[in-house]
C-alpha positions as CSV (number, residue, x, y, z in Angstrom):
1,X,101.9,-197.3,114.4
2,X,101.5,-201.1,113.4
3,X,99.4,-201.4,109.6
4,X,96.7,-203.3,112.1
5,X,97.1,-201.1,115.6
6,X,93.9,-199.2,115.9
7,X,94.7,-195.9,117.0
8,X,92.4,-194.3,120.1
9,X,91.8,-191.0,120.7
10,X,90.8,-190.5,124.2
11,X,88.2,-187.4,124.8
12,X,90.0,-186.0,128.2
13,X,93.7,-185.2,126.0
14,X,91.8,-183.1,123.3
15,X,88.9,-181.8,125.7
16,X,90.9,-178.3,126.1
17,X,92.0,-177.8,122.2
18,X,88.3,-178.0,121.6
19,X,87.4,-175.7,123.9
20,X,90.6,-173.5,122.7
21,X,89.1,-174.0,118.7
22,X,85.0,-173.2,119.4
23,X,86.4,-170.0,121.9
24,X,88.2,-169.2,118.7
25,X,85.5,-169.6,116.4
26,X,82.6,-168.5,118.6
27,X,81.9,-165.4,115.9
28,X,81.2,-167.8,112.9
29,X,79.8,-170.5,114.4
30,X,76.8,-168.7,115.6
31,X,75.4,-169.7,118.7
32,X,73.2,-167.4,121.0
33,X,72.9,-168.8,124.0
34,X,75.2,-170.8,126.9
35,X,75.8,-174.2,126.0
36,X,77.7,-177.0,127.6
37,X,80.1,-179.6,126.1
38,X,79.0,-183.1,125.7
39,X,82.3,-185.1,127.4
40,X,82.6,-187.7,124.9
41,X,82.6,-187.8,120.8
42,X,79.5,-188.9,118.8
43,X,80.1,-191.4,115.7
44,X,77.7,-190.3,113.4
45,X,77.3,-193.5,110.5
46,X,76.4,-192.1,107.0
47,X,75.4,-194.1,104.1
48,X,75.4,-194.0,100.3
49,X,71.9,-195.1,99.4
50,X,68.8,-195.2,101.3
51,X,66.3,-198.5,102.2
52,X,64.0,-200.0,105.3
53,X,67.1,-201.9,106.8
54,X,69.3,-201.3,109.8
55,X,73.0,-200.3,108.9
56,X,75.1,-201.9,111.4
57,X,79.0,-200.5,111.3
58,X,79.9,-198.6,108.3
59,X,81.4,-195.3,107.9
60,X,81.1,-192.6,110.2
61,X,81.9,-188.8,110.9
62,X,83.6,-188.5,114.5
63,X,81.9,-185.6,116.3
64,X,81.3,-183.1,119.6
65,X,78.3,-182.4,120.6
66,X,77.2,-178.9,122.1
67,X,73.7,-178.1,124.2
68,X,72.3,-175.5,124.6
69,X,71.6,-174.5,128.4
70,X,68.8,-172.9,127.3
71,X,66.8,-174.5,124.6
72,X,68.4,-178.2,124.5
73,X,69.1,-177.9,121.3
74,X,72.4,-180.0,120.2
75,X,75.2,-178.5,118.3
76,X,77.2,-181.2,115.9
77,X,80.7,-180.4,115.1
78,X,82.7,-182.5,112.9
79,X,86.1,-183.1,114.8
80,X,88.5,-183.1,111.8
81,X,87.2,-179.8,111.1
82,X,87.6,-178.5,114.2
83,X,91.2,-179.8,115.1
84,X,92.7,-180.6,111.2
85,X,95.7,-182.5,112.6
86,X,93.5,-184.9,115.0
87,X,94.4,-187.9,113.0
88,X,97.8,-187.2,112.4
């Protein structure tokens, strides 16, 4: 890859090694109920130091995003933990 090619990672060609990896891990991650995959990745920013104004760009931890069918509640999971070799 070119030093100034972004590289894109499109949701559809990882969509069934995530589902392969939370299968795999359903024991630990503990989640009671049915929940449905969010088809698309979260960027969630983070920052070093807290104040009143908007952050706009920045870092950020790619993510999935789980449901839960019966409560709503949302399931974060950091994709580089999920799938180590995503950015490789």
């Amino acid at each position: 890859m070119e030093p100034n090619q972004k590289k894109i990672l499109k949701f559809e060609d990882i969509k069934s090694r995530i589902m392969e990896e939370l299968k795999n891990r359903s024991s630990k991650i503990g989640i009671n109920e049915s929940v449905t995959l969010v088809e698309g990745f979260l960027n969630e920013p983070f920052s070093k130091e807290l104040s009143t104004s908007i952050m706009i760009g920045g870092p950020t931890v790619p993510m999935i995003m789980l449901v839960g069918n019966e409560s709503g509640k949302v399931y974060l999971f950091a994709l580089k933990a999920l799938l180590k070799d995503v950015w490789e």
